[in-house]
C-alpha positions as CSV (number, residue, x, y, z in Angstrom):
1,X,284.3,11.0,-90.9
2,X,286.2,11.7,-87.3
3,X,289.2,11.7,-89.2
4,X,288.5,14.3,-91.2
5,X,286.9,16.6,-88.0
6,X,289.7,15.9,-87.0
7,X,291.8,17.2,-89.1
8,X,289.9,19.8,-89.6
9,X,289.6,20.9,-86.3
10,X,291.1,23.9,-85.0
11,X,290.9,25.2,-89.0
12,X,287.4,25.7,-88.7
13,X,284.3,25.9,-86.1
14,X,282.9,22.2,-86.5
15,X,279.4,21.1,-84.9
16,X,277.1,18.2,-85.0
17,X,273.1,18.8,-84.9
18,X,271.9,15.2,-84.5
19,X,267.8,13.4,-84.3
20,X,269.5,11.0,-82.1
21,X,267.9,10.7,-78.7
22,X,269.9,12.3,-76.0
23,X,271.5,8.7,-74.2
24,X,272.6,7.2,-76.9
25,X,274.4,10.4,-78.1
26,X,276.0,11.0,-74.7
27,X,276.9,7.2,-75.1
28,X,278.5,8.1,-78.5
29,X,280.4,11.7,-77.3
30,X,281.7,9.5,-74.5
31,X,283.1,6.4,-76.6
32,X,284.4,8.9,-79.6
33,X,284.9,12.2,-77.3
34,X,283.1,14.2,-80.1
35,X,282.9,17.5,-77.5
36,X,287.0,17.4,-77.8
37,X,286.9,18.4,-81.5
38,X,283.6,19.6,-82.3
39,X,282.9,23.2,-80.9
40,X,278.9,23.0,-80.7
41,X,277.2,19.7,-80.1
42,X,272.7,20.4,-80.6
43,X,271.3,17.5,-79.9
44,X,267.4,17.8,-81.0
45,X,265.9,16.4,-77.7
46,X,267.2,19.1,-76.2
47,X,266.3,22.2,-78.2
48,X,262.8,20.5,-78.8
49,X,263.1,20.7,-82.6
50,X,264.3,18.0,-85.2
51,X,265.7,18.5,-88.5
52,X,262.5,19.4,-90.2
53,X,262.4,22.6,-88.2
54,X,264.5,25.8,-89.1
55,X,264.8,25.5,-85.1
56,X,267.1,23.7,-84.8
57,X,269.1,25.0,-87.4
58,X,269.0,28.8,-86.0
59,X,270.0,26.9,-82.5
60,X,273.5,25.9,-84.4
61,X,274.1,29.0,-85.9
62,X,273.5,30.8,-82.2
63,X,276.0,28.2,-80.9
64,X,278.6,28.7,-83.8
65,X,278.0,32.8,-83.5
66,X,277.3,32.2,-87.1
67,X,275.4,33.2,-90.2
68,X,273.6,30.6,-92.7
69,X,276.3,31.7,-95.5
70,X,279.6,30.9,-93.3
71,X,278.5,27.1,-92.9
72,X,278.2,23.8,-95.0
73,X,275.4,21.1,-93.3
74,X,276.1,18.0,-94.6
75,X,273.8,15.1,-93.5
76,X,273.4,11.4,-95.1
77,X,269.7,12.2,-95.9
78,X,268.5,14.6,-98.6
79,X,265.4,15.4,-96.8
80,X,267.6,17.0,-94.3
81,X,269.3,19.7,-96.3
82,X,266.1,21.2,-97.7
83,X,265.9,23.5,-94.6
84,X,269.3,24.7,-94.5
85,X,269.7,25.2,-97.8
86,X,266.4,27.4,-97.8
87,X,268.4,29.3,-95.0
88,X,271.7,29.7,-97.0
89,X,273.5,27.0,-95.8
90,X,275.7,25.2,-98.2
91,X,275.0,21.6,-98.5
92,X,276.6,18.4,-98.7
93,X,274.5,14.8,-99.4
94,X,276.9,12.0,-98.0
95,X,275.7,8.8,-98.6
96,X,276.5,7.1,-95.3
97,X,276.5,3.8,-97.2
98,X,278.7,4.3,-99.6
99,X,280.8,6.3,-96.9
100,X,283.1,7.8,-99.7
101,X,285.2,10.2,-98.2
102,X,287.2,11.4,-101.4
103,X,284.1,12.5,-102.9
104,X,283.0,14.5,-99.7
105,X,286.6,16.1,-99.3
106,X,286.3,16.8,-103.0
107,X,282.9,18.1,-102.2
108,X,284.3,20.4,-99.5
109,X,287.0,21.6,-101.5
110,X,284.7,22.7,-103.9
111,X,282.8,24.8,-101.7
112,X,286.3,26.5,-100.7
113,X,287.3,24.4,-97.2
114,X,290.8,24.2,-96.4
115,X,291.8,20.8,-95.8
């Protein structure tokens, strides 16, 4: 999956909205440096909302100066697209599992992402 931000980056705006708590992903951005390829980092302990709140979805799109239509949210648990999707985000399942990154290129492709 970071290879792919990365090669997407700079192509496209690319952010993360994450449920985890706010050390552990601080511990992740460190290890990875996530905040030198990804242009909006909303970490849900911050904006006081999870994923099961249009909140925190309308917190990305003020951080991407975006609108619902110009983004894709892809998240590893289906439950987690229903809001977005409700707010005209395209969606992407990715079973985290199975991590199969063809299919999720494929996937993006589809929806018209340069790669």
């Amino acid at each position: 999956m970071l290879n792919l931000a990365r090669k997407l980056h700079g192509k496209h705006k690319l952010g993360i909205i994450t449920d985890n708590n706010k050390e552990r992903f601080d511990l992740l951005n460190k290890e990875w440096k996530l905040s030198d390829f990804f242009d909006c980092i909303i970490v849900s302990a911050e904006i006081g909302a999870k994923k099961d709140s249009a909140l925190i979805f309308e917190a990305a799109l003020d951080c991407m100066k975006a609108v619902p239509k110009e983004c894709i949210f892809i998240d590893n648990n289906r439950r987690n697209l229903k809001i977005p999707e409700k707010m005209g985000f395209a969606t992407i399942f990715h079973n985290h599992e199975k991590n199969d990154m063809a299919l999720l290129v494929k996937e993006l492709k589809r929806i018209g992402v340069k790669i």
